[in-house]
VMD Tcl script that draws the C-alpha trace (Angstrom):
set ca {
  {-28.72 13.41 18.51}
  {-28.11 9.92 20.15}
  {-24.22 8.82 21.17}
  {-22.83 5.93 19.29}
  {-20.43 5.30 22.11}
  {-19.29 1.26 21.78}
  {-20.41 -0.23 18.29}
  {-20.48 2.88 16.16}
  {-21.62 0.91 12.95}
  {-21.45 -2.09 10.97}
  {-20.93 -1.62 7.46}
  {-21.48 -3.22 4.93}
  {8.87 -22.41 -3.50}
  {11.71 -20.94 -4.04}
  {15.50 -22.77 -3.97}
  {16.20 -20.07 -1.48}
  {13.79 -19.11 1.04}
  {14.01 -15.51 2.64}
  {15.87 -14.88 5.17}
  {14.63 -13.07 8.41}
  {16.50 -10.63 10.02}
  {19.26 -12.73 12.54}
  {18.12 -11.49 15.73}
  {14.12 -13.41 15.66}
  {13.21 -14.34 19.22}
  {10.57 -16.79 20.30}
  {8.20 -14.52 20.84}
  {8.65 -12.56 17.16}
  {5.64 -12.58 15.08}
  {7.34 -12.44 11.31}
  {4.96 -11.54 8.48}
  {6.28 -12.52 4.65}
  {4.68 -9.64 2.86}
  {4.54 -8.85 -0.46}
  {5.37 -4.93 -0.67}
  {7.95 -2.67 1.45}
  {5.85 0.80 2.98}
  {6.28 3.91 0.68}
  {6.54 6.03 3.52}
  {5.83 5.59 7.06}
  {3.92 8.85 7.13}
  {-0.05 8.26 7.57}
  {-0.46 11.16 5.60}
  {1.35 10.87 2.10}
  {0.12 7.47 0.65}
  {-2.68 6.21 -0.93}
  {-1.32 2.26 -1.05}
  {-3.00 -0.97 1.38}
  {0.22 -2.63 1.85}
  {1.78 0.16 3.37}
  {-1.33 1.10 5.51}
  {-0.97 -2.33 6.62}
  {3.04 -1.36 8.29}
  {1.65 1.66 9.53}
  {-1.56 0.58 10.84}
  {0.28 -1.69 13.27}
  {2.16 1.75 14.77}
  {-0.50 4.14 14.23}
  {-4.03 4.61 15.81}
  {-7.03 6.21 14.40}
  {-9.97 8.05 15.93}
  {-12.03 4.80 14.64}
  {-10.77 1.80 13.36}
  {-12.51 -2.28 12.01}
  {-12.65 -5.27 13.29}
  {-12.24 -8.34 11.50}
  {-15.66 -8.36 11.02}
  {-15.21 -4.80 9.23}
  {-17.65 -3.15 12.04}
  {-16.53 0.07 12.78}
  {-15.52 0.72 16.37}
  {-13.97 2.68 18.13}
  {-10.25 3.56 19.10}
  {-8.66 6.67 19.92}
  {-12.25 7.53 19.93}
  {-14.47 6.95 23.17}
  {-17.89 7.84 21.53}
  {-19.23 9.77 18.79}
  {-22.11 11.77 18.56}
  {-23.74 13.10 15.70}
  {-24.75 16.26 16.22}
  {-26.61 17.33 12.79}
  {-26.62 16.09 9.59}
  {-23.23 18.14 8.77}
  {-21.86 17.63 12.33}
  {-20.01 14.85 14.48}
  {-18.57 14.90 17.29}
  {-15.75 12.44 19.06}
  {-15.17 12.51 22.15}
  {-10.95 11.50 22.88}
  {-10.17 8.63 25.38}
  {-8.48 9.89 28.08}
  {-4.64 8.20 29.45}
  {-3.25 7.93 25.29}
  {-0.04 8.19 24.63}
  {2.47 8.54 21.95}
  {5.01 6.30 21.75}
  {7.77 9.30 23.06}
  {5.88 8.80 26.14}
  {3.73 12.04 25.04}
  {0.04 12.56 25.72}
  {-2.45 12.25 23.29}
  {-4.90 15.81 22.86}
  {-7.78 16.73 20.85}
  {-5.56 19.16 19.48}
  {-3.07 16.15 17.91}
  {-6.26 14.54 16.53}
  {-7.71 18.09 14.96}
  {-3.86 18.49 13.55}
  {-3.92 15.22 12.13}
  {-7.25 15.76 10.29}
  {-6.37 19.24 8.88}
  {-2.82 17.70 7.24}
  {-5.14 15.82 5.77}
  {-7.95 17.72 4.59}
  {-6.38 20.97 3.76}
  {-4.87 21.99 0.46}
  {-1.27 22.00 1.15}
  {-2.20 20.99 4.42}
  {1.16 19.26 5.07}
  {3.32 22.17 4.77}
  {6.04 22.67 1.86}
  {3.52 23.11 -0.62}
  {2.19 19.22 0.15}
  {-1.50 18.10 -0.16}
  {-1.95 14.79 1.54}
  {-2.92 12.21 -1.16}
  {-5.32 10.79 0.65}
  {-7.68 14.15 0.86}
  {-10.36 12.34 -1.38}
  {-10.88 9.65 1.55}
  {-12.02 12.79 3.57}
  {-14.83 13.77 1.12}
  {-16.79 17.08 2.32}
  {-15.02 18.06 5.34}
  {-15.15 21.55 6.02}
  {-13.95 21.89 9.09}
  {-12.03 20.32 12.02}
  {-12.35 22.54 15.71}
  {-11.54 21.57 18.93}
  {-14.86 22.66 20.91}
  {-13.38 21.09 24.51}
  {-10.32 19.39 26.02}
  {-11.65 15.97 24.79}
  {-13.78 16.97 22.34}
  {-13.55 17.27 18.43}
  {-15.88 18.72 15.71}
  {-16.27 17.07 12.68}
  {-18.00 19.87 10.56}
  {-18.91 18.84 6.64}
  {-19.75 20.77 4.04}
  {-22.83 18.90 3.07}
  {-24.16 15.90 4.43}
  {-22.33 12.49 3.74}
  {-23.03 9.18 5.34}
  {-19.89 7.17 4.98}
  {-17.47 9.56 7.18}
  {-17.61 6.99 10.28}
  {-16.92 4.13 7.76}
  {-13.88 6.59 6.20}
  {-12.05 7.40 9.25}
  {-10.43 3.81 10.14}
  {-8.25 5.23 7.32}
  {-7.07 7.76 8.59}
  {-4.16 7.16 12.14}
  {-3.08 10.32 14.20}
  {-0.33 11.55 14.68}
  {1.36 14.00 16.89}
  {1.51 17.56 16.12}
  {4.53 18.65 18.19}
  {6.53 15.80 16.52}
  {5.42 16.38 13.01}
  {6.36 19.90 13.41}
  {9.83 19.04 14.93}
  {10.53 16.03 12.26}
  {9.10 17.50 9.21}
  {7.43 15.89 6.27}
  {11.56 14.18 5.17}
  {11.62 13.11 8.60}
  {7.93 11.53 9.64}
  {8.38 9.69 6.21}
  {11.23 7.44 7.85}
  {10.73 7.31 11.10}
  {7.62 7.09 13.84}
  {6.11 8.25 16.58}
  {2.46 6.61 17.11}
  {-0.06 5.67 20.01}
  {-0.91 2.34 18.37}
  {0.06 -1.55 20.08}
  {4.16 -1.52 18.28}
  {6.58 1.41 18.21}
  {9.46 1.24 15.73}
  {12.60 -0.49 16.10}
  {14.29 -0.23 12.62}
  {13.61 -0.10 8.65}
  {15.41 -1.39 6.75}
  {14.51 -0.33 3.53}
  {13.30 -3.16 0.82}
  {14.08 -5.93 3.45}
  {12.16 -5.00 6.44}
  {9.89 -3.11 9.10}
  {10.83 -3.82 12.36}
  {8.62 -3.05 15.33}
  {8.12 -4.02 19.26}
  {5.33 -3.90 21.61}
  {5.02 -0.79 23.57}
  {3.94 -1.23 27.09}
  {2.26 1.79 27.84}
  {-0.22 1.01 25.26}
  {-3.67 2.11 25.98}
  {-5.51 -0.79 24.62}
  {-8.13 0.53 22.92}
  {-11.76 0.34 24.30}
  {-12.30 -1.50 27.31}
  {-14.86 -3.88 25.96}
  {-13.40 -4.27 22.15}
  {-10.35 -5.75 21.51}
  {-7.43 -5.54 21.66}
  {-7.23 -4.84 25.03}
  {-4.39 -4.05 27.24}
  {-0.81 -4.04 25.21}
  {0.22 -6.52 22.37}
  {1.16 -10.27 23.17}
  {4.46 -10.68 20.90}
  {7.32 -8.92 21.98}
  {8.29 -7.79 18.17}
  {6.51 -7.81 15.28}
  {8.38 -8.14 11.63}
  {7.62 -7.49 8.59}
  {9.98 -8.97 6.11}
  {9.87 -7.83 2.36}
  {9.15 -10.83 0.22}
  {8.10 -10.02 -3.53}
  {8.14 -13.27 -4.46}
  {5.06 -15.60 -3.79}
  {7.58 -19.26 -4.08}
  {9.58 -17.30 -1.67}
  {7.29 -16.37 0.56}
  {5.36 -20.15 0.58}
  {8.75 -21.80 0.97}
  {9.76 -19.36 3.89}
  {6.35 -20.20 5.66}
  {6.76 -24.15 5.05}
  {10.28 -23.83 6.77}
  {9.36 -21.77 9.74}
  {10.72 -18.83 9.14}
  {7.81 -16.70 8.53}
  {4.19 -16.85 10.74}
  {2.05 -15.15 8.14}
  {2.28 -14.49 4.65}
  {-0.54 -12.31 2.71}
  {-1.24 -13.12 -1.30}
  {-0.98 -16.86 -1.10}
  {-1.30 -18.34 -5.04}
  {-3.99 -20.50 -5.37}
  {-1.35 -23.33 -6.90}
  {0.21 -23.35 -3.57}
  {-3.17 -23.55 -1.33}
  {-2.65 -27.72 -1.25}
  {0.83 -27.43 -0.43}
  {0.17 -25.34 2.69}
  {-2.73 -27.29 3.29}
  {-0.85 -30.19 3.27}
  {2.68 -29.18 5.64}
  {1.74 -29.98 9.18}
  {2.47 -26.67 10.70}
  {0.44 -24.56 8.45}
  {-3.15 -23.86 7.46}
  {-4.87 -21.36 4.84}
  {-6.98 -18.94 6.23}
  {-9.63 -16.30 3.63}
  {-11.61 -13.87 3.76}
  {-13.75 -11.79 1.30}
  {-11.57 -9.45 -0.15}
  {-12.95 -5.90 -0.95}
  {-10.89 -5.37 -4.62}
  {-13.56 -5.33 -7.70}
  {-11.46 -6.57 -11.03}
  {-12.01 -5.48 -13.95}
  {-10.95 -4.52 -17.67}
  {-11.20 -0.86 -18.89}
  {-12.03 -0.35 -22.29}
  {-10.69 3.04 -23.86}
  {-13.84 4.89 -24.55}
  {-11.90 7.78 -26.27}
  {-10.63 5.78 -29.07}
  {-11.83 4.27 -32.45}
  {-12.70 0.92 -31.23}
  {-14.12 0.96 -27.81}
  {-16.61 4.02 -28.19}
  {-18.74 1.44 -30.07}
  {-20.97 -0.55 -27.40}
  {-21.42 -3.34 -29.10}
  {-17.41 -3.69 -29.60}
  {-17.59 -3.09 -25.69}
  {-20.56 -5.63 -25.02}
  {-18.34 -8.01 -27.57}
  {-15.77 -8.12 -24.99}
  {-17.31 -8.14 -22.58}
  {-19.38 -11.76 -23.81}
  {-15.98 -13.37 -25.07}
  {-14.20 -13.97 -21.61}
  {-16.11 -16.68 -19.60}
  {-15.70 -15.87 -16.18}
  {-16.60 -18.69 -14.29}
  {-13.54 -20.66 -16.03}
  {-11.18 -18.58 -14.96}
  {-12.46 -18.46 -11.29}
  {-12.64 -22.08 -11.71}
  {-8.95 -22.91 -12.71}
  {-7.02 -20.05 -12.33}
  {-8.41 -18.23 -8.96}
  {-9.75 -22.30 -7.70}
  {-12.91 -20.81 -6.81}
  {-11.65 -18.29 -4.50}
  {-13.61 -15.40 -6.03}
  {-17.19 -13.80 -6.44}
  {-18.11 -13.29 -10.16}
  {-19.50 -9.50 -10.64}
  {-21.66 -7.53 -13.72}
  {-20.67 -4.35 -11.86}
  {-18.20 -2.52 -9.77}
  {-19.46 -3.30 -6.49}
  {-18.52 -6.66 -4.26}
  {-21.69 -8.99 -3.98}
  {-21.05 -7.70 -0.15}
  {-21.32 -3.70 -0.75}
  {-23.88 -1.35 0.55}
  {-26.20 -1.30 -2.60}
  {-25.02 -4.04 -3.84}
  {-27.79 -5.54 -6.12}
  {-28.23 -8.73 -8.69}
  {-27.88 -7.36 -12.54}
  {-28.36 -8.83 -15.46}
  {-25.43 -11.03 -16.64}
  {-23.53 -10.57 -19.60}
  {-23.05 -14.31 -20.29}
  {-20.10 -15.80 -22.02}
  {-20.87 -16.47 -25.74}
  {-18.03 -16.40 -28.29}
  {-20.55 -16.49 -31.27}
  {-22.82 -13.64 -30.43}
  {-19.24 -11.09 -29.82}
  {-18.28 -12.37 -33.24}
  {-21.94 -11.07 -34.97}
  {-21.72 -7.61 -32.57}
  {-18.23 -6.90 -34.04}
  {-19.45 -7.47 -37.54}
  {-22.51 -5.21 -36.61}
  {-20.10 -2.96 -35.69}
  {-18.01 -2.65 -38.81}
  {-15.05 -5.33 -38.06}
  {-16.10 -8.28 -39.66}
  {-12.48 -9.26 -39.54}
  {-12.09 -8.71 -35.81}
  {-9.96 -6.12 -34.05}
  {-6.36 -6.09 -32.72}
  {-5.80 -4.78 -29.40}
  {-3.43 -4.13 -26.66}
  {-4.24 -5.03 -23.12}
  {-1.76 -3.16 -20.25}
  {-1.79 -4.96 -16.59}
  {0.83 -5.53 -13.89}
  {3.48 -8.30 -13.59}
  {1.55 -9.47 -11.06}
  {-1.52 -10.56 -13.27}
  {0.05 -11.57 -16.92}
  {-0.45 -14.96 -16.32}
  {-4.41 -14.19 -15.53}
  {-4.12 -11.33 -18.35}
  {-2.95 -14.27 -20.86}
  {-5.96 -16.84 -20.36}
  {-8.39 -13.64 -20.60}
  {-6.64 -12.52 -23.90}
  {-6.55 -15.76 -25.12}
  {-10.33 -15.85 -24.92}
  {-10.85 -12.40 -26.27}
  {-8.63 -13.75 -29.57}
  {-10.65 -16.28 -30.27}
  {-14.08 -14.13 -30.43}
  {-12.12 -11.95 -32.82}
  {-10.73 -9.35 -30.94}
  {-7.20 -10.16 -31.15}
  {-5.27 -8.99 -28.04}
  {-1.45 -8.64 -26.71}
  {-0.79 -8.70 -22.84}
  {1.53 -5.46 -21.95}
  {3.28 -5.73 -18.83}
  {4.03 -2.56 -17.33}
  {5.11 -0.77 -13.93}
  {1.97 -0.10 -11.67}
  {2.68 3.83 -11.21}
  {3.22 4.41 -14.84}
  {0.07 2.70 -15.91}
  {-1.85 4.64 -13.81}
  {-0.15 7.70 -14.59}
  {-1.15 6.02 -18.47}
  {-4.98 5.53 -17.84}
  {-5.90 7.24 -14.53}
  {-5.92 10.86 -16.58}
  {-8.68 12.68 -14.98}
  {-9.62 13.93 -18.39}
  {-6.59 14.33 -20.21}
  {-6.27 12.22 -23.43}
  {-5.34 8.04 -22.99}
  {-3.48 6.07 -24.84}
  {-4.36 2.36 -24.88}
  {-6.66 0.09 -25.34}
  {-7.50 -2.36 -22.56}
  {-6.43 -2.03 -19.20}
  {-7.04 -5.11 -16.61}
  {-6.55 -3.68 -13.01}
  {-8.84 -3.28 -9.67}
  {-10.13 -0.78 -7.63}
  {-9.95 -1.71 -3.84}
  {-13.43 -0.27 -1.59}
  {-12.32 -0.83 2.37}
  {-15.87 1.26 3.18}
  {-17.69 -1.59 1.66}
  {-19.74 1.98 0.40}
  {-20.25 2.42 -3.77}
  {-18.90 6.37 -2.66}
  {-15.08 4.67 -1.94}
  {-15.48 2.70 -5.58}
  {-18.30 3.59 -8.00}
  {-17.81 7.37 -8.09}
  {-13.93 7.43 -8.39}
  {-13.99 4.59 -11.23}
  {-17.09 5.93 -12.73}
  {-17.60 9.22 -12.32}
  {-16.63 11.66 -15.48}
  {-12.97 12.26 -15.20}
  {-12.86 11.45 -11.65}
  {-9.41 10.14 -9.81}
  {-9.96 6.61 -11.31}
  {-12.36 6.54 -14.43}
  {-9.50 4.53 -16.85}
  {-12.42 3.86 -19.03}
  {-13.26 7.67 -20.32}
  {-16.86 7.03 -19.22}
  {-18.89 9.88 -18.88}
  {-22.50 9.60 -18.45}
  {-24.04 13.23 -16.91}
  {-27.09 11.46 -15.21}
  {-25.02 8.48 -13.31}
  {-22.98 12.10 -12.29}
  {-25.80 13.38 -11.07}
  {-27.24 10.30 -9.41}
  {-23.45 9.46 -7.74}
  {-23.12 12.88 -6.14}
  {-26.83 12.68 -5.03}
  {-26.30 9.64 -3.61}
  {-23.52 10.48 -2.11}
  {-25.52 12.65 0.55}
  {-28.75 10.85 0.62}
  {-29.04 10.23 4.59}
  {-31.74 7.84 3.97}
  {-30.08 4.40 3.83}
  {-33.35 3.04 1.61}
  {-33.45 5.46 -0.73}
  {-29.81 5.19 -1.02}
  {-29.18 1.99 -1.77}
  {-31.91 2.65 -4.59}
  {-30.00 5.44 -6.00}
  {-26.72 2.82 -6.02}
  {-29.18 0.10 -7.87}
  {-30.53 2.84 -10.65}
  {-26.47 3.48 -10.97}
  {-25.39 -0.16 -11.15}
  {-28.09 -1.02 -13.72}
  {-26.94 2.15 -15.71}
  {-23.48 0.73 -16.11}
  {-24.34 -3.06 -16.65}
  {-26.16 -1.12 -19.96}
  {-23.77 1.20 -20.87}
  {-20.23 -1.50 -20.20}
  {-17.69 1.14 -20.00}
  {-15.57 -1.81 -18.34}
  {-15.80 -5.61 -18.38}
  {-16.48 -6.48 -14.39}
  {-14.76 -9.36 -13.65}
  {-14.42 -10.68 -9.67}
  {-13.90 -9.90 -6.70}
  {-11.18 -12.23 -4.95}
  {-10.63 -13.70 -1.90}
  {-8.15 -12.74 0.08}
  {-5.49 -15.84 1.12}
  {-3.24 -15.82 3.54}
  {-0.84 -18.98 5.00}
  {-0.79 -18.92 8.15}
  {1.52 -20.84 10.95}
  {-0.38 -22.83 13.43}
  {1.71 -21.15 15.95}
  {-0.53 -18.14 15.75}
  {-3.74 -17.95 17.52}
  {-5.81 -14.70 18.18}
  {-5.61 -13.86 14.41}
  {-7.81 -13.63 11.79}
  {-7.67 -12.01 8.14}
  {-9.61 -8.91 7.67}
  {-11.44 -7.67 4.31}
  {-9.69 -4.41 4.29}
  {-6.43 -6.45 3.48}
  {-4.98 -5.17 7.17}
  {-2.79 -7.20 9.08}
  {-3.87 -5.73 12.47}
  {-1.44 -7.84 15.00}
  {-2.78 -6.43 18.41}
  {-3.94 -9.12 19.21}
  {-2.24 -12.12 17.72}
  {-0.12 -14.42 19.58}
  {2.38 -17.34 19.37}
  {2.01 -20.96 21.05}
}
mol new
graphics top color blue
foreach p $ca { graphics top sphere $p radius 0.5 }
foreach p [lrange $ca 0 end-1] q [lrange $ca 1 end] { graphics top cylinder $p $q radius 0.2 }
display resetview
């Protein structure tokens, strides 16, 4: 079959600032960011903000643009060979950053710590298996040269691999799973200089960098000398570090503090369309919730658009499902519609003519957006307490895979970097899949998701997605909310950067003036 060997695809203020670490040079890119890495191993996380770290050390076979095109990297050209079959053909001159070469046998390594069960070693299975779907198989078939071999055909594996970086197998063996977790050894633009844990991630530009493909950026090695990543929880802290200089970028910028950065001289906002669908999961397994009209009640007392309005300022795109207006499959359903009233009469209908009192979990991070939405719910009758919890243990709470949940409510998101419904709609959907928080289980949107799934023909396809999307705009297992904009403040300083949808901060190519 034909060789995809250039564009593979295209899918679809705080009283006391931060401080940066002491040493910042001129040419030191800083980064306020909201979240320290888990680990610095590719392999054993499934979290965007420490993808982000990594991704800025660490390579992959194929990687995004800011344009989220796929394209390649480590990769010179792929070729699929059969419906169940790729191949990738390795760039020749890579190294790792311990001045290593780069072989077809690191990449096939890389892969199988990752697909395998217990494929890490020491009884470890990489948490991020799932992004590898159907992979059967990874062989090494020549000196450059790796098979991709799947277990049944599935569309999306170019648009899945950007999320997966390589690493080295002689070093992973040497280092083992404690040691890769804390230290690196990469081919990507910025090798490690230090981490210091909970402040920050401290990198520099390696010279012998191969620069990716010769026509895509980035090409040639990185334009900072270091790159920093300093640890800033706090959004006044980060805003107030960026308005004093201290800090270039800073991700998660709160809409209250877009005219202030507007306004400072130095700085600018810059957005993007983010790739996170939010939404509220209703506890199907309980006494309240298995009730659609208590469901479609909800679902009609929180009015959307006012909360985009004033809380977001516009910088989101309303949903009535789980996919971003910008998916593959993405399709125009029928809108709930905000009316107070009409959840009042469904409730009644549905045997609380006095209402209902509820419990709705989120994160610290979104109480305040958690309050105006309960607020609303209250006054359509379904009374509702915001319950701030830790994000780990509310998963662990309503991300069961089957077993029982306790709750009621849950507001939280589901990020899709594919831009494909397979990365969003089947985990959040699909009965007792890895994210299905609802207890939704519907056997024919099963049946349609995993035929969809490895439908090769991108019409019928995106048919199969529409027949699923108008399934659950019936059925409301959850109440689909937005999907936000990404925000970022960004020093003027910086030129060759722009934000990317998958929430990356890829710095090969950014520079300071």
């Amino acid at each position: 079959m034909k060789a995809l060997p250039r564009l593979l695809m295209a899918t679809a203020l705080a009283a006391c600032p931060a401080v940066v670490p002491a040493a910042v040079g001129a040419a030191d890119l800083v980064v306020g960011f909201t979240l320290d890495a888990d680990t610095l191993d590719p392999a054993n996380h499934r979290k965007r903000e420490t993808e982000t770290i990594i991704r800025n050390m660490y390579d992959g076979l194929l990687t995004r643009d800011a344009n989220m095109l796929v394209v390649p990297e480590i990769a010179e050209s792929m070729t699929q060979v059969s419906a169940t079959e790729y191949d990738f053909k390795i760039r020749p001159g890579i190294k790792f950053h311990d001045g290593s070469d780069l072989t077809a046998e690191d990449v096939k390594f890389t892969l199988d710590r990752v697909v395998m069960d217990n494929g890490m070693g020491e009884g470890v299975t990489s948490p991020r298996q799932g992004l590898m779907g159907p992979v059967a198989s990874v062989t090494v078939t020549a000196p450059d040269t790796v098979r991709i071999t799947l277990k049944e055909p599935w569309p999306i594996l170019p648009a899945m691999l950007p999320n997966q970086q390589i690493v080295s197998k002689a070093w992973v063996e040497k280092m083992g799973n404690e040691g890769v977790a804390t230290a690196e050894n990469g081919t990507g633009p910025f090798r490690l200089v230090e981490w210091r844990k909970g402040d920050a991630v401290i990198m520099e530009r390696f010279d012998d960098y191969y620069g990716g493909a010769a026509d895509i950026p980035p090409v040639g090695k990185a334009c900072v000398d270091r790159v920093i990543f300093k640890i800033i929880p706090e959004s006044a802290s980060r805003v107030a570090a960026l308005l004093a200089g201290e800090v270039h970028i800073i991700n998660e910028l709160p809409t209250f503090s877009i005219a202030q950065v507007e306004a400072n001289e130095g700085t600018q906002v810059m957005t993007v369309n983010g790739t996170r669908s939010f939404f509220i999961a209703m506890n199907m397994e309980g006494e309240q919730f298995d009730d659609p009209k208590v469901r479609q009640a909800a679902a009609m007392a929180i009015d959307k658009d006012l909360i985009i309005d004033k809380i977001l300022a516009g910088n989101a795109a309303p949903i009535d499902g789980i996919l971003s207006p910008d998916a593959f499959g993405a399709s125009e359903l029928p809108k709930v519609g905000f009316d107070p009233e009409k959840a009042k009469q469904l409730l009644a209908e549905a045997g609380f003519p006095d209402g209902i009192d509820v419990t709705m979990d989120t994160e610290a991070a979104f109480k305040d957006t958690a309050e105006a939405i309960a607020s609303m719910l209250t006054k359509a009758g379904i009374r509702t307490t915001v319950a701030v919890g830790e994000g780990a243990q509310l998963s662990d709470k309503w991300r069961t895979k089957g077993a029982p949940k306790t709750g009621d409510m849950y507001f939280t998101s589901w990020g899709n970097g594919s831009l494909d419904p397979f990365d969003i709609f089947t985990p959040t959907h699909r009965t007792n899949d890895r994210g299905n928080s609802a207890g939704y289980s519907n056997p024919k949107l099963d049946a349609l998701l995993d035929a969809a799934a490895v439908e090769l023909d991108v019409e019928k396809r995106r048919g199969m997605y529409r027949d699923a999307e108008m399934m659950i705009n019936a059925d409301q297992p959850y109440i689909y909310l937005w999907v936000p904009q990404d925000i970022y403040g960004v020093s003027k300083k910086v030129t060759g950067w722009k934000p990317s949808a998958d929430s990356r901060i890829n710095l090969h190519d950014a520079c300071l003036n």
